[in-house]
PyMOL Python script that loads the backbone (N, CA, C, O; Angstrom):
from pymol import cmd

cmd.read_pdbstr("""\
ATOM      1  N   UNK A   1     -12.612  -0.290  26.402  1.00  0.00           N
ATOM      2  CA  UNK A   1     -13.394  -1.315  25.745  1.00  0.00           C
ATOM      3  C   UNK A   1     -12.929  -1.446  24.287  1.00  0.00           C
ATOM      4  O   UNK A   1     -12.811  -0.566  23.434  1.00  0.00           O
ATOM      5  N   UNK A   2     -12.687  -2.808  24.215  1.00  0.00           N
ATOM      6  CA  UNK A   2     -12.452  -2.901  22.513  1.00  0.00           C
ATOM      7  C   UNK A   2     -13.551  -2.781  21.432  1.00  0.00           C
ATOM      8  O   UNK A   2     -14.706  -3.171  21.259  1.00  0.00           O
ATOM      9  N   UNK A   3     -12.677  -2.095  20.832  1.00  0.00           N
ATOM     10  CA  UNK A   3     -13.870  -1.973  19.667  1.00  0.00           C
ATOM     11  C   UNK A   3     -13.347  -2.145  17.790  1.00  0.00           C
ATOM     12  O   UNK A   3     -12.659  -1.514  16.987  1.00  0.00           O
ATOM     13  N   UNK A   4     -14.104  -3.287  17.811  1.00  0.00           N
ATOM     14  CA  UNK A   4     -13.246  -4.018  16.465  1.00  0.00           C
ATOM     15  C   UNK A   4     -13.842  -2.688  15.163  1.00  0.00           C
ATOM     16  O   UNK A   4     -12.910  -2.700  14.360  1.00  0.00           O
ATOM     17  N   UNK A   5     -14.410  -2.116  14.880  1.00  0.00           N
ATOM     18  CA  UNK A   5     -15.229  -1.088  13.696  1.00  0.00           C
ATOM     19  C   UNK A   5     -14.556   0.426  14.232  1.00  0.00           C
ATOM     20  O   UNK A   5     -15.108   1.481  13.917  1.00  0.00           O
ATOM     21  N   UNK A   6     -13.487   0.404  14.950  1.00  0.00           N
ATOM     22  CA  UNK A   6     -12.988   1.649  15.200  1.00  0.00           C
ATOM     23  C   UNK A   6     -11.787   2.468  14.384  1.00  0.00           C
ATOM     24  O   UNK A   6     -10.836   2.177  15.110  1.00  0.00           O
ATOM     25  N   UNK A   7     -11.403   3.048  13.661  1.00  0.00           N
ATOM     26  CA  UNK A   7     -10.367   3.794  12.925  1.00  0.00           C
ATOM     27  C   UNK A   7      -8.954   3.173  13.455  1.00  0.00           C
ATOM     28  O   UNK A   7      -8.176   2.458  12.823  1.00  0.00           O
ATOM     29  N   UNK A   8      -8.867   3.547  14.513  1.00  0.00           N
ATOM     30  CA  UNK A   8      -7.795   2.829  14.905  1.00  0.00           C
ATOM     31  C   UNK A   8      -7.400   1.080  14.684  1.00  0.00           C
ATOM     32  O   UNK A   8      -6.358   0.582  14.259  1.00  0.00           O
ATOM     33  N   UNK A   9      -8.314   0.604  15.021  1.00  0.00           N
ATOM     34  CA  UNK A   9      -8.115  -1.165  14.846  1.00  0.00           C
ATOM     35  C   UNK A   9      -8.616  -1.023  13.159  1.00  0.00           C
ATOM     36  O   UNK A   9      -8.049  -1.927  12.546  1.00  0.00           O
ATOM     37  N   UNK A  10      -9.135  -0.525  12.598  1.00  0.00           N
ATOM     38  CA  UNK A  10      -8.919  -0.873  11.129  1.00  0.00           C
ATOM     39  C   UNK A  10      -7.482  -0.671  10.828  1.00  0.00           C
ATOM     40  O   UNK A  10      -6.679  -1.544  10.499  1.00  0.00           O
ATOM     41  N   UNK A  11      -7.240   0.740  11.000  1.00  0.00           N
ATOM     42  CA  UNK A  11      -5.902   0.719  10.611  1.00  0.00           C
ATOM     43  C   UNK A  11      -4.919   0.067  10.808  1.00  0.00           C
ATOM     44  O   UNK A  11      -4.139  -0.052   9.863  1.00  0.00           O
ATOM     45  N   UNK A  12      -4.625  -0.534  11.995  1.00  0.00           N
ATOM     46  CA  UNK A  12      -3.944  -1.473  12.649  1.00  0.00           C
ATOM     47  C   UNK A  12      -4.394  -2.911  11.411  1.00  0.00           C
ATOM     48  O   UNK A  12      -3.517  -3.389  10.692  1.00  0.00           O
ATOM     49  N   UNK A  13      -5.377  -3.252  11.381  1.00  0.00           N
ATOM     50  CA  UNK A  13      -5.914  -4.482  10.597  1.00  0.00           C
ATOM     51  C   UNK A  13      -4.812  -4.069   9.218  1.00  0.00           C
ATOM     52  O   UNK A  13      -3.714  -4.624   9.174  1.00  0.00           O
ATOM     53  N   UNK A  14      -5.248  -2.992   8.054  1.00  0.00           N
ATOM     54  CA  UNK A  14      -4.585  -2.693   7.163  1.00  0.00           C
ATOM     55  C   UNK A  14      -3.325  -3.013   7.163  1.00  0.00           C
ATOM     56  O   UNK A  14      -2.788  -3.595   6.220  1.00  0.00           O
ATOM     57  N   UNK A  15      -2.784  -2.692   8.134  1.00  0.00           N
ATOM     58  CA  UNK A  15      -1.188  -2.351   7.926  1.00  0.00           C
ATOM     59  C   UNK A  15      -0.515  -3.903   7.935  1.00  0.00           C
ATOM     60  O   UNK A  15       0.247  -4.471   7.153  1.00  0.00           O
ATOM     61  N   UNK A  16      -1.164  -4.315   9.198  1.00  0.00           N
ATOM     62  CA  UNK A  16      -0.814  -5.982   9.038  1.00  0.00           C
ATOM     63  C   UNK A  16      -1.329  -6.898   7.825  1.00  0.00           C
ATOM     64  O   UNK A  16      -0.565  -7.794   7.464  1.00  0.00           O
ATOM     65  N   UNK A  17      -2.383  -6.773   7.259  1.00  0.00           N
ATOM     66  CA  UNK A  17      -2.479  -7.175   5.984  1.00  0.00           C
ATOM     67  C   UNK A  17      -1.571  -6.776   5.379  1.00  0.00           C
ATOM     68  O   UNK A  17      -0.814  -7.657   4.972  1.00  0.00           O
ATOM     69  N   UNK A  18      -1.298  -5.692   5.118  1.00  0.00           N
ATOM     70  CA  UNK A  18      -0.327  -4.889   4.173  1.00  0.00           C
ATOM     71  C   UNK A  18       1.465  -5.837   4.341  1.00  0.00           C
ATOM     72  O   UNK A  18       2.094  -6.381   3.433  1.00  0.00           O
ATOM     73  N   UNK A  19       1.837  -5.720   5.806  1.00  0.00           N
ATOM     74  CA  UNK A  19       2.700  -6.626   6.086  1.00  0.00           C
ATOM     75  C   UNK A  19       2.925  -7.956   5.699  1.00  0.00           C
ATOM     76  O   UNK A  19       3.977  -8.469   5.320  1.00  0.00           O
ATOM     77  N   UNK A  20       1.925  -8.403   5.825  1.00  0.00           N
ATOM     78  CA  UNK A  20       1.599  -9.871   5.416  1.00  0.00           C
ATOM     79  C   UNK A  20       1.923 -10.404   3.976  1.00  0.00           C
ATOM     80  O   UNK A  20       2.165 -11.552   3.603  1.00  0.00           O
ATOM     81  N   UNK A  21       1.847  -9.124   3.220  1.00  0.00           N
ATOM     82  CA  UNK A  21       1.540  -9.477   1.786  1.00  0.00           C
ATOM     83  C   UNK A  21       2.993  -9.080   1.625  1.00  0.00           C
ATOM     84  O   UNK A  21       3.837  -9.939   1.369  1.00  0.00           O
ATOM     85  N   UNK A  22       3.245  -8.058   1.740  1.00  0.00           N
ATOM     86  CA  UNK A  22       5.119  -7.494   2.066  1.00  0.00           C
ATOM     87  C   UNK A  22       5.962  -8.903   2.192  1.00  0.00           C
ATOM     88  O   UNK A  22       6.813  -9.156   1.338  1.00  0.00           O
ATOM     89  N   UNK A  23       5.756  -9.642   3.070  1.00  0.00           N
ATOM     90  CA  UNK A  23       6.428 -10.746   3.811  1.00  0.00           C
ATOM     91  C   UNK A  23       5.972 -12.032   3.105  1.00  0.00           C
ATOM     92  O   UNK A  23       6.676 -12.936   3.555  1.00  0.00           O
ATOM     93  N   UNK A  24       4.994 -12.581   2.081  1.00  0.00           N
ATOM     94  CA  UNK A  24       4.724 -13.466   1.110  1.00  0.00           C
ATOM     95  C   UNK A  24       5.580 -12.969   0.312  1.00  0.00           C
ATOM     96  O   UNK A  24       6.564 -13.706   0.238  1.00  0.00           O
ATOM     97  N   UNK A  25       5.695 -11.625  -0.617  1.00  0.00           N
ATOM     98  CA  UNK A  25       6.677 -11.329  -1.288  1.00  0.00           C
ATOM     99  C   UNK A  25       8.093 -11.590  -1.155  1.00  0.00           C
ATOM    100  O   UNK A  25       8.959 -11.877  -1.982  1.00  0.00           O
ATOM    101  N   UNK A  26       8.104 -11.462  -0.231  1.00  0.00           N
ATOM    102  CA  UNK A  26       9.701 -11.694   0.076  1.00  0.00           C
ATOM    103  C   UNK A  26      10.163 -12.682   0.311  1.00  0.00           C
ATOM    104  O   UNK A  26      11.371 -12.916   0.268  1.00  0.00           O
ATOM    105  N   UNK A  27       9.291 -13.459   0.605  1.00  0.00           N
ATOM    106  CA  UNK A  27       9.953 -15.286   0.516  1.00  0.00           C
ATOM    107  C   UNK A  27      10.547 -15.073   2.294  1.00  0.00           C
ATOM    108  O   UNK A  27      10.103 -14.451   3.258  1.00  0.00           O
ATOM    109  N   UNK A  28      11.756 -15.948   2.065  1.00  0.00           N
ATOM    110  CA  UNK A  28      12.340 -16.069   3.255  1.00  0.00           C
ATOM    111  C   UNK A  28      13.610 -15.079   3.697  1.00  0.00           C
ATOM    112  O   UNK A  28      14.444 -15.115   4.602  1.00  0.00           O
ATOM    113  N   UNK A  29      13.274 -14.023   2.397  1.00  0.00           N
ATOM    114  CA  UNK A  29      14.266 -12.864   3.204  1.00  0.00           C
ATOM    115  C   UNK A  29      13.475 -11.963   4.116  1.00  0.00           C
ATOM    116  O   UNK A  29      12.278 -11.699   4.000  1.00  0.00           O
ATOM    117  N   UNK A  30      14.691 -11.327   5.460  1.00  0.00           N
ATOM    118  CA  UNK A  30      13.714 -10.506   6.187  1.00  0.00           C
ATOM    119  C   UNK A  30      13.362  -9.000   5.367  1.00  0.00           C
ATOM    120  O   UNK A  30      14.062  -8.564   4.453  1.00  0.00           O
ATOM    121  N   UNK A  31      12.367  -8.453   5.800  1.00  0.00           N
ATOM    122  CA  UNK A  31      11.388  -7.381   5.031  1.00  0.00           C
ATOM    123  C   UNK A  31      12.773  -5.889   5.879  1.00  0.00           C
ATOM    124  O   UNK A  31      12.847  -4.734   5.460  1.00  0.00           O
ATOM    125  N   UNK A  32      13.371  -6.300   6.700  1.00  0.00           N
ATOM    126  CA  UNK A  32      14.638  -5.419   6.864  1.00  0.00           C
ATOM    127  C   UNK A  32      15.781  -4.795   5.809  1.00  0.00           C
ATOM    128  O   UNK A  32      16.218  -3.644   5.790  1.00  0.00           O
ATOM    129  N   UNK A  33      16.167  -6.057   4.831  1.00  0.00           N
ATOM    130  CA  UNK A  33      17.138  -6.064   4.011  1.00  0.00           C
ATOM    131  C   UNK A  33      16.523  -6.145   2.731  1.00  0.00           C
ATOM    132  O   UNK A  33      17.136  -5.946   1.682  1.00  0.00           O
ATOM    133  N   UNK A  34      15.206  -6.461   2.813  1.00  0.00           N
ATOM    134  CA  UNK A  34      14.519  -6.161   1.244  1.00  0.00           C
ATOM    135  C   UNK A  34      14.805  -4.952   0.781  1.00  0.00           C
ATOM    136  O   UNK A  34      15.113  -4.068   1.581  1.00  0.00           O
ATOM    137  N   UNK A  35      14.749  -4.679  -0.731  1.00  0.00           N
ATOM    138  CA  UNK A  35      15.100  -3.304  -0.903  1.00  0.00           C
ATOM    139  C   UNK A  35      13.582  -3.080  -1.873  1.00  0.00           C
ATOM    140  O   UNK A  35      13.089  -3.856  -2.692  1.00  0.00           O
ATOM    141  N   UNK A  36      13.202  -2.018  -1.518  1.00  0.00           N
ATOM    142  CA  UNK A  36      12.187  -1.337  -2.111  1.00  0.00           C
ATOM    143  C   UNK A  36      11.583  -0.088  -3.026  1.00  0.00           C
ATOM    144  O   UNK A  36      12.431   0.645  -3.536  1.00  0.00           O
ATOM    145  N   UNK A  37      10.608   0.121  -3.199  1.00  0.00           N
ATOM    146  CA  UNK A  37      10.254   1.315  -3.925  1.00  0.00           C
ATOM    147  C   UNK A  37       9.071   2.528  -3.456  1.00  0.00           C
ATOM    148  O   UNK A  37       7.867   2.741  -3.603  1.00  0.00           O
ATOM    149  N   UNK A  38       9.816   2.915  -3.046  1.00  0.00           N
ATOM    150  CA  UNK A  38       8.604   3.993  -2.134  1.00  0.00           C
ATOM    151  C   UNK A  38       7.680   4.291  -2.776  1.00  0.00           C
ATOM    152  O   UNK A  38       6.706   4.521  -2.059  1.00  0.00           O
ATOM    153  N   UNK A  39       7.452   4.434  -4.058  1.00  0.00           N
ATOM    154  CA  UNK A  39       6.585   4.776  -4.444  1.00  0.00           C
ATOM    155  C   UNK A  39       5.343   3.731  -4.164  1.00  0.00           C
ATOM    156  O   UNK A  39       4.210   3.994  -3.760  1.00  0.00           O
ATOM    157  N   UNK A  40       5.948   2.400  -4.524  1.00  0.00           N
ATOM    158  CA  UNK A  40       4.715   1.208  -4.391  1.00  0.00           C
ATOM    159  C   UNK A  40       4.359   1.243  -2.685  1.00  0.00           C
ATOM    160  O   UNK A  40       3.263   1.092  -2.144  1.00  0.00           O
ATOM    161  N   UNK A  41       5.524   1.464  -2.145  1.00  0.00           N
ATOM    162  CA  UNK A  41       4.784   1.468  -0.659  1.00  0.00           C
ATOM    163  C   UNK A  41       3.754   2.182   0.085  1.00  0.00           C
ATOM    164  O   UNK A  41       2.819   1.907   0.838  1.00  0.00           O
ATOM    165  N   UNK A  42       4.558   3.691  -0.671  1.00  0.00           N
ATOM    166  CA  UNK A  42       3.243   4.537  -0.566  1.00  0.00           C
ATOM    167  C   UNK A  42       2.159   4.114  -0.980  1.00  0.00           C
ATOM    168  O   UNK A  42       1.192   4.232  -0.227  1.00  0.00           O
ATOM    169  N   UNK A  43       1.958   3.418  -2.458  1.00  0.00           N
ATOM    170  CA  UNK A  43       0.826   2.850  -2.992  1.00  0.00           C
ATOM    171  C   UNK A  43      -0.318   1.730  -1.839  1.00  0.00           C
ATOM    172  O   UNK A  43      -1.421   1.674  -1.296  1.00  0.00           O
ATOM    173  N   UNK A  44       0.677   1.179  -1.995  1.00  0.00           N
ATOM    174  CA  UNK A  44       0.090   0.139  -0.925  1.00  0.00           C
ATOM    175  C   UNK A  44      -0.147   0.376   0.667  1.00  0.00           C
ATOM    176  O   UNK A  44      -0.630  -0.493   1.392  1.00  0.00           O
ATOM    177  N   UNK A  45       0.180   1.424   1.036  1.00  0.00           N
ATOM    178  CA  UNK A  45      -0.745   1.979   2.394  1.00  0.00           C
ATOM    179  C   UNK A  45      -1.938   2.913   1.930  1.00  0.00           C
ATOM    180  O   UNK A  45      -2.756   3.273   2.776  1.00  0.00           O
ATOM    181  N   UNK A  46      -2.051   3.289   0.699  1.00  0.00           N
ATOM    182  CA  UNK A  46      -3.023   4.189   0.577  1.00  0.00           C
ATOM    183  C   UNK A  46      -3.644   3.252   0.425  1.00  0.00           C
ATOM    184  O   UNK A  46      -4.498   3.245   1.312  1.00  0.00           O
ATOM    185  N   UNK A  47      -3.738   2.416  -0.188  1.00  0.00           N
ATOM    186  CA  UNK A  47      -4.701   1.541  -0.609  1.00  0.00           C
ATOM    187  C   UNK A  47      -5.467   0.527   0.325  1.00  0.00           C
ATOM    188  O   UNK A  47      -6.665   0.243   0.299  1.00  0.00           O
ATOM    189  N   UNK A  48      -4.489   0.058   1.145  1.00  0.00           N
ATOM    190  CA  UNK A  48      -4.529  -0.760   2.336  1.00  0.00           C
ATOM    191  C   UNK A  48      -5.728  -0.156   3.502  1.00  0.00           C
ATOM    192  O   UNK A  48      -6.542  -0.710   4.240  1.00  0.00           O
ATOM    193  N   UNK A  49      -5.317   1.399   3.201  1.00  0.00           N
ATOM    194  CA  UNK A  49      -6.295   1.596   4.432  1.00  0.00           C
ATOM    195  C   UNK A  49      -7.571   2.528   3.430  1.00  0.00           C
ATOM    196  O   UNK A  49      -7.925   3.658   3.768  1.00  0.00           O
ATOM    197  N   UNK A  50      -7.997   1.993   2.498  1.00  0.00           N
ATOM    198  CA  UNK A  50      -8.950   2.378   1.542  1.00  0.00           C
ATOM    199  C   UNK A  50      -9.089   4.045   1.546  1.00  0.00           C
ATOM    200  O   UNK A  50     -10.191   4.438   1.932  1.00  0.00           O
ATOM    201  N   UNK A  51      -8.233   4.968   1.213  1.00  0.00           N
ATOM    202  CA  UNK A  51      -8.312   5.934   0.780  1.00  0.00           C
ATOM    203  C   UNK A  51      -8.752   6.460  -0.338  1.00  0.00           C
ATOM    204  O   UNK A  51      -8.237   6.025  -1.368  1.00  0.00           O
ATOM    205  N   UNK A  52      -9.956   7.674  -0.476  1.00  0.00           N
ATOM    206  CA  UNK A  52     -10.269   8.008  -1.859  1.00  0.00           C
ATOM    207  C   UNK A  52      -9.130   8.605  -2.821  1.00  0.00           C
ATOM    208  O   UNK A  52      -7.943   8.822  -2.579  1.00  0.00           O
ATOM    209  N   UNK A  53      -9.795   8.777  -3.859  1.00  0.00           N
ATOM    210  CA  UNK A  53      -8.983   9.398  -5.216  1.00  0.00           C
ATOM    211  C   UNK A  53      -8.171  10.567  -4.621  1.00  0.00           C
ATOM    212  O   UNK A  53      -6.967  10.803  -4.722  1.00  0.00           O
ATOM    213  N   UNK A  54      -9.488  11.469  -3.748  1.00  0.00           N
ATOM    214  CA  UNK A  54      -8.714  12.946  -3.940  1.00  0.00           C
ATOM    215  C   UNK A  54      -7.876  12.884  -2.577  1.00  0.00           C
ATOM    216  O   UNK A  54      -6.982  13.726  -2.488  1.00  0.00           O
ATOM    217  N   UNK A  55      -8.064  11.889  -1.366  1.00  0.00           N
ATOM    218  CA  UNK A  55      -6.611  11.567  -0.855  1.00  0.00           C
ATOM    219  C   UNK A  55      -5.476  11.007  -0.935  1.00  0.00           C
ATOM    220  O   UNK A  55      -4.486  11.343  -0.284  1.00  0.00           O
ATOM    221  N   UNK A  56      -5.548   9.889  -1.939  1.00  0.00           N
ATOM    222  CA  UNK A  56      -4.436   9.790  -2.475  1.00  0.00           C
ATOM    223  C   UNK A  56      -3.837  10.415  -2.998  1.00  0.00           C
ATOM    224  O   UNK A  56      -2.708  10.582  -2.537  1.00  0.00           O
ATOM    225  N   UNK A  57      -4.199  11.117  -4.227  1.00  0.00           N
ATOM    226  CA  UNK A  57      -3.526  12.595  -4.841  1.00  0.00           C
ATOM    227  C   UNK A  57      -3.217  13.540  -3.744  1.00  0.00           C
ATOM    228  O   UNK A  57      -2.136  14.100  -3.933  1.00  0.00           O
ATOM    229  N   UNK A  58      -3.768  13.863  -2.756  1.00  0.00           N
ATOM    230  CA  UNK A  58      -3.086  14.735  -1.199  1.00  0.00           C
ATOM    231  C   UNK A  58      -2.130  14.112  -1.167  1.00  0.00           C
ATOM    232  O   UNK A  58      -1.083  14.758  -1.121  1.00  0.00           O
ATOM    233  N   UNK A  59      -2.064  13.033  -1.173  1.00  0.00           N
ATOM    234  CA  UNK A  59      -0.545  12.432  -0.488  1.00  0.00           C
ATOM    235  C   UNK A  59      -0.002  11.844  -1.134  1.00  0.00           C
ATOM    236  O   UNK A  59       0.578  10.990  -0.464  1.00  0.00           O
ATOM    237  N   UNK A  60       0.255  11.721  -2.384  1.00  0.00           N
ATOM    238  CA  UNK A  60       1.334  11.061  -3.404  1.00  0.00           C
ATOM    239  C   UNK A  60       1.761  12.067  -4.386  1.00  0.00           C
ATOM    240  O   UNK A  60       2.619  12.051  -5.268  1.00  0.00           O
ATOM    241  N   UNK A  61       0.831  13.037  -3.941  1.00  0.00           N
ATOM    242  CA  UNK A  61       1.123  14.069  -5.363  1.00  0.00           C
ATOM    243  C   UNK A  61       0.395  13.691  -6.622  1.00  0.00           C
ATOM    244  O   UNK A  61       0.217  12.502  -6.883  1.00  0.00           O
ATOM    245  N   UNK A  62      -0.100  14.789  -7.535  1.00  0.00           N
ATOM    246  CA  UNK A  62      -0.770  14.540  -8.291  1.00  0.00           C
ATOM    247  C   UNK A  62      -0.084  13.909  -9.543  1.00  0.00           C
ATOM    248  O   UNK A  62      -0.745  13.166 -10.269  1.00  0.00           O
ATOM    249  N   UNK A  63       1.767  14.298  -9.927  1.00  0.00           N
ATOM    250  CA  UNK A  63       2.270  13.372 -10.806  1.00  0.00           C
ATOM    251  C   UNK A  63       2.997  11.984  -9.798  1.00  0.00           C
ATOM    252  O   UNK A  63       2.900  11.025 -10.563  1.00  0.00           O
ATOM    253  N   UNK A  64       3.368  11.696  -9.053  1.00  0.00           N
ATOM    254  CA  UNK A  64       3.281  10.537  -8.218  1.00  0.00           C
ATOM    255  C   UNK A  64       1.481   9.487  -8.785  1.00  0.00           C
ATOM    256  O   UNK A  64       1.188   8.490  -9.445  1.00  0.00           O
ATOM    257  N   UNK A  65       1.004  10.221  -8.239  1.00  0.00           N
ATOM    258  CA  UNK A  65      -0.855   9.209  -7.839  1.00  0.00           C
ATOM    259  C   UNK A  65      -0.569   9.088  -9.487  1.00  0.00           C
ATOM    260  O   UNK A  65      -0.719   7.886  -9.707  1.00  0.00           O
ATOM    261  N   UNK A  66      -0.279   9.654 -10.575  1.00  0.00           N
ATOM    262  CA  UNK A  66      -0.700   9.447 -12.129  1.00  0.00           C
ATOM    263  C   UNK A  66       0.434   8.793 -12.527  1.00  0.00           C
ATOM    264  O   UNK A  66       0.212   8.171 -13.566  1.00  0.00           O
ATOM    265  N   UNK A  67       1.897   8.639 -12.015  1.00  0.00           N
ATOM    266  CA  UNK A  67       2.755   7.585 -12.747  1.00  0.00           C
ATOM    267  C   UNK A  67       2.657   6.140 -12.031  1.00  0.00           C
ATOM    268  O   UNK A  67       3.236   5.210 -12.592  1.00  0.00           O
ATOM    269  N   UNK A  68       1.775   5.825 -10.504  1.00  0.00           N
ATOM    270  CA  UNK A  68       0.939   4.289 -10.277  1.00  0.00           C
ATOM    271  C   UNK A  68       0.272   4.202 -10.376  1.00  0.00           C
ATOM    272  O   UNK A  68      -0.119   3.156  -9.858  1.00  0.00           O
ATOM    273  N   UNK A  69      -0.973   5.118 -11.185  1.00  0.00           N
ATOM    274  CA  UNK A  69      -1.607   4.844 -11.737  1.00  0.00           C
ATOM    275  C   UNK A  69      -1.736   4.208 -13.032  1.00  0.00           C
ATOM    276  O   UNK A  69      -2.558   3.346 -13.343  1.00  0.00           O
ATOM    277  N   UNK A  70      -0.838   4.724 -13.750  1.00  0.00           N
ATOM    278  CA  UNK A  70      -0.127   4.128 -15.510  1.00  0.00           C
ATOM    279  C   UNK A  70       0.172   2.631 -14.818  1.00  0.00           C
ATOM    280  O   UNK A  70      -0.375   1.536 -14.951  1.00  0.00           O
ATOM    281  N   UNK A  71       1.376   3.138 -13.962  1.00  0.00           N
ATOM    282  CA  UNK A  71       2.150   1.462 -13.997  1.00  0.00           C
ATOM    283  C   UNK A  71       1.145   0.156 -13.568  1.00  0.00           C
ATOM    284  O   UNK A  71       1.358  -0.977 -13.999  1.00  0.00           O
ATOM    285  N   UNK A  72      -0.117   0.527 -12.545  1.00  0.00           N
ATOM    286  CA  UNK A  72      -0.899  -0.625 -12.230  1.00  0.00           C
ATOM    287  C   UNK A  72      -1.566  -1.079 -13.231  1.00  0.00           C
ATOM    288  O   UNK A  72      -1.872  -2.269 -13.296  1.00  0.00           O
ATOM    289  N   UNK A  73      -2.004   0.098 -14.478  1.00  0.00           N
ATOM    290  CA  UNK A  73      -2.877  -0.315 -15.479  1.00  0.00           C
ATOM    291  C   UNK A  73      -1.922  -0.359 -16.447  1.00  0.00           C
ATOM    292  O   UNK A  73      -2.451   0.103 -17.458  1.00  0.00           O
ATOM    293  N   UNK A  74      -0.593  -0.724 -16.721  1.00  0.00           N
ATOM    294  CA  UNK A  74       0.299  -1.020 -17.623  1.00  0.00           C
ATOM    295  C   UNK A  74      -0.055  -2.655 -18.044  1.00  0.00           C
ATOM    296  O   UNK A  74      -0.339  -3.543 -17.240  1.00  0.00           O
ATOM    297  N   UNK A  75       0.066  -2.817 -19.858  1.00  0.00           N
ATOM    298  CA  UNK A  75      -0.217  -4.439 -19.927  1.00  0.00           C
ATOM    299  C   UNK A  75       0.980  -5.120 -19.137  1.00  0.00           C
ATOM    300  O   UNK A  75       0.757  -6.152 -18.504  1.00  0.00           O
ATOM    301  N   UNK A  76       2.113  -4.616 -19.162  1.00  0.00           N
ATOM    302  CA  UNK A  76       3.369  -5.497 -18.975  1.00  0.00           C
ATOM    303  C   UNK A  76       2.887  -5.862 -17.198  1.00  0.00           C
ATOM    304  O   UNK A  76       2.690  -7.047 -16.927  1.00  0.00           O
ATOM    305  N   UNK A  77       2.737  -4.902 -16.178  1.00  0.00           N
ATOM    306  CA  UNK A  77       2.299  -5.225 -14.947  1.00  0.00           C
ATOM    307  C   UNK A  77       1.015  -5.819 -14.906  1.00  0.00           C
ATOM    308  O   UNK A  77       1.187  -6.577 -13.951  1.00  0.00           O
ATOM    309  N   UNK A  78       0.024  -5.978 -15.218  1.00  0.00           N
ATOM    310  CA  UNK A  78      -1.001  -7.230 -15.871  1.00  0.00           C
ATOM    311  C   UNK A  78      -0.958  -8.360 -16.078  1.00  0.00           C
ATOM    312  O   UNK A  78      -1.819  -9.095 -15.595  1.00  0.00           O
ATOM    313  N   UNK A  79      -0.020  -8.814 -16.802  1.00  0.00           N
ATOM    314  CA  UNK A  79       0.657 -10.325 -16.767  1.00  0.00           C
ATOM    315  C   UNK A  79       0.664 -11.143 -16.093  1.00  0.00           C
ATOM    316  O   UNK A  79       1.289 -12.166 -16.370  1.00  0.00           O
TER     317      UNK A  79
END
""", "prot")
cmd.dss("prot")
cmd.show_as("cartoon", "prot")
cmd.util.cbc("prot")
cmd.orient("prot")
């Protein structure tokens, strides 16, 4: 039985949002040959699938989670 409020289909929901926004970025190149930054990607699945503070720091590391943390609240990335 489907069940739309289940861990699994959220996550599934996330990731395709997450994709979605990946693939607006990129215009009409494929998201294959894009070149990227792991760090933001990591960013953006933690975020995507609403993870707290002290799991993100589990999984980005505590100087990782504090140098996207600077860069999101940087004025120049603000703009």
């Amino acid at each position: 039985m489907f069940n739309p409020s289940s861990p699994r289909t959220q996550l599934i929901s996330a990731l395709s949002r997450i994709r979605h926004e990946w693939q607006d970025a990129a215009g009409s190149n494929s998201l294959i040959e894009v070149d990227g930054n792991m760090g933001m990607l990591l960013a953006d699945l933690i975020n995507g699938i609403d993870l707290g503070t002290t799991e993100q720091v589990q999984i980005l590391g505590a100087d990782l989670y504090q140098e996207l943390k600077d860069f999101l609240h940087s004025p120049a990335h603000n703009n």
